[in-house]
C-alpha positions as CSV (number, residue, x, y, z in Angstrom):
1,X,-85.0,186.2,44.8
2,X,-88.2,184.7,46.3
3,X,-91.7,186.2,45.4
4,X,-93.7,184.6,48.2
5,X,-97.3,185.1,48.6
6,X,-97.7,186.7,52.8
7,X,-100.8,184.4,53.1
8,X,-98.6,181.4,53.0
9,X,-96.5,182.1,55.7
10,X,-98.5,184.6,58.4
11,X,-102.0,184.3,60.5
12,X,-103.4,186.9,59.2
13,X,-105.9,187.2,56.9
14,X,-107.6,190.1,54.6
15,X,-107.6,192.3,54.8
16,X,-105.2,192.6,57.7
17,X,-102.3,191.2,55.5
18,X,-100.5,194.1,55.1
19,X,-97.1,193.7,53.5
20,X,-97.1,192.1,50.0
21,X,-94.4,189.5,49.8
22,X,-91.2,187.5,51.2
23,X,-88.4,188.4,48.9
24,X,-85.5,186.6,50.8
25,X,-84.9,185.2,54.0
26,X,-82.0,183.2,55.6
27,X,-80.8,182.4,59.2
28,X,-81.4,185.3,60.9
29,X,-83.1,188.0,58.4
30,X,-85.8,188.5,56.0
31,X,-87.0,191.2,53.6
32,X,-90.5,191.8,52.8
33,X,-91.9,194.3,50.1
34,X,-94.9,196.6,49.9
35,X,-96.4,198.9,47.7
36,X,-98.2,201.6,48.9
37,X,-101.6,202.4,46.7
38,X,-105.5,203.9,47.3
39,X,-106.3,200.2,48.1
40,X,-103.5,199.8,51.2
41,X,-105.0,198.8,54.6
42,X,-104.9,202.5,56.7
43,X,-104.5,204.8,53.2
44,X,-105.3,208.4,53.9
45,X,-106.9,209.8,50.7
46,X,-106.1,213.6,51.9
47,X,-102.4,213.1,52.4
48,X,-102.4,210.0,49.7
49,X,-100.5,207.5,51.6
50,X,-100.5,205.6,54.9
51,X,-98.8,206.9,58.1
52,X,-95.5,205.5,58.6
53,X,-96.4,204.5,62.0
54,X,-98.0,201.9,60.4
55,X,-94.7,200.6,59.8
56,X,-93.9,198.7,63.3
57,X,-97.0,196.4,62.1
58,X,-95.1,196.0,58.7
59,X,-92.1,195.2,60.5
60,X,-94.2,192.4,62.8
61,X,-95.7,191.2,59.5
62,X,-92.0,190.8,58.2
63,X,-90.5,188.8,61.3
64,X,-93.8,186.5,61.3
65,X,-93.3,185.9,57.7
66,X,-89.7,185.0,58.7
67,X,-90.6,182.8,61.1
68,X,-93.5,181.0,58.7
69,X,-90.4,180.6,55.9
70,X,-88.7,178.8,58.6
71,X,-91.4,176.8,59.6
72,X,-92.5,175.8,56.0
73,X,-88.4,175.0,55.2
74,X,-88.6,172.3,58.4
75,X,-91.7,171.3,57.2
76,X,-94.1,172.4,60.8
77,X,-97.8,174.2,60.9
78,X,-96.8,177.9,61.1
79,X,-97.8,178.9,64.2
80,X,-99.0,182.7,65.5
81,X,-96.8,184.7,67.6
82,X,-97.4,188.2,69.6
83,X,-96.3,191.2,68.8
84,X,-94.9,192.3,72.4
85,X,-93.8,195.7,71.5
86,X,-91.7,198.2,69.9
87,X,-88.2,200.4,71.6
88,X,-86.4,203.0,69.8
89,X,-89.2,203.3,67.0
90,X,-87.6,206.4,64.5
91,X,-90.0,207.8,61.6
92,X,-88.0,209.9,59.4
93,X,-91.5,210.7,57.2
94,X,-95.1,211.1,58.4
95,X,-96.3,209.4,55.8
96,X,-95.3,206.0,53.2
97,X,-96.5,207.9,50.1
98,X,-98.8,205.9,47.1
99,X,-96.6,204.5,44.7
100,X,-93.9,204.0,47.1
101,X,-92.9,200.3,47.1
102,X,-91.0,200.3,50.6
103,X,-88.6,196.8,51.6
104,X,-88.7,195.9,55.2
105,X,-85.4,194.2,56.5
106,X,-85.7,192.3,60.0
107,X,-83.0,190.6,61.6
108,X,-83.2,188.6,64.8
109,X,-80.7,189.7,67.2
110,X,-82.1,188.1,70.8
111,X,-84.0,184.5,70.6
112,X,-84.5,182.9,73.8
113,X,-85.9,179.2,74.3
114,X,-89.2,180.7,76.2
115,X,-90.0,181.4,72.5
116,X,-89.0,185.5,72.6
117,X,-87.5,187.6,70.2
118,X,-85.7,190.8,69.7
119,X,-85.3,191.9,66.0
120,X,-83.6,194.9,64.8
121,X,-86.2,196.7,61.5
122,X,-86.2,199.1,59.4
123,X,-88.3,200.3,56.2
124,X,-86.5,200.9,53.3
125,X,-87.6,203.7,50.6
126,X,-85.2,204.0,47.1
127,X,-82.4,203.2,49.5
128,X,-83.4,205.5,52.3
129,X,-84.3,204.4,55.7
130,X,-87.8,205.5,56.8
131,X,-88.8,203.9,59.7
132,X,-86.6,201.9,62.1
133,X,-87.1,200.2,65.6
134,X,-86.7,197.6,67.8
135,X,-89.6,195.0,67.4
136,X,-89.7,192.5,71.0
137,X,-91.6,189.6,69.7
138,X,-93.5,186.2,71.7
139,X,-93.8,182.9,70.1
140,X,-95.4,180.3,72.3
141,X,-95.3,176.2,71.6
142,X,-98.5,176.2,71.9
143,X,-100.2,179.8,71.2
144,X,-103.7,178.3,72.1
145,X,-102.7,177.3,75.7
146,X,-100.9,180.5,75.7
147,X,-104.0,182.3,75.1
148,X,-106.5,180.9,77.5
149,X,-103.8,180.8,79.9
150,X,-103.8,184.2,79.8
151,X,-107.0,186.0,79.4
């Protein structure tokens, strides 16, 4: 099992690193682990957790981390991709409770040569599925070009 710090492998920074680790990747998956506490990006002290709709930018944070593994394991710069949007987004709670240590399981389903993605998430709590979606994804060559291109 891996243990991978998220700083390593993802453009963000604090505090917007939200998910704690990369616990295992491979070809086409990846599974990330956070732990919900007081100190979590978003934590609402009244209902002591974060909102679970929270959890399509967990599940973005998970596929870039997959992506980062894979650019670390062939030895390139990890590079920043977009998070395009979200389809069939299910929360089954309102809220990831403190304490909670939730997994989040990605697996790429669509990748064209354009550089976009379609990954199939969910968010995992004590075996129960909590949040699941559809996550449509952008990864550019060059992200820079990309972005002036486009503003």
């Amino acid at each position: 099992m891996l243990d991978i710090d998220m700083s390593a492998l993802i453009a963000h920074r604090d505090p917007m690193v939200l998910i704690d680790s990369l616990i295992a990747f491979d070809e086409n998956t990846a599974q990330c682990r956070v732990t919900i506490t007081p100190q979590s990006a978003f934590y609402d002290t009244q209902c002591e957790g974060v909102p679970s709709y929270i959890g399509s930018e967990y599940m973005a944070q998970a596929i870039a981390a997959y992506a980062g593994a894979h650019d670390l394991d062939s030895q390139r710069d990890i590079k920043i991709g977009f998070l395009l949007g979200s389809r069939k987004i299910r929360c089954h709670q309102p809220f990831f409770h403190n304490k909670w240590v939730l997994e989040v399981h990605v697996e790429k389903l669509i990748q064209d040569e354009s550089g976009l993605s379609v990954f199939e998430c969910k968010i995992m709590h004590q075996e129960t599925c909590i949040v699941e979606a559809k996550i449509n994804v952008f990864q550019p060559a060059d992200p820079m070009k990309f972005i002036k291109e486009n503003q």
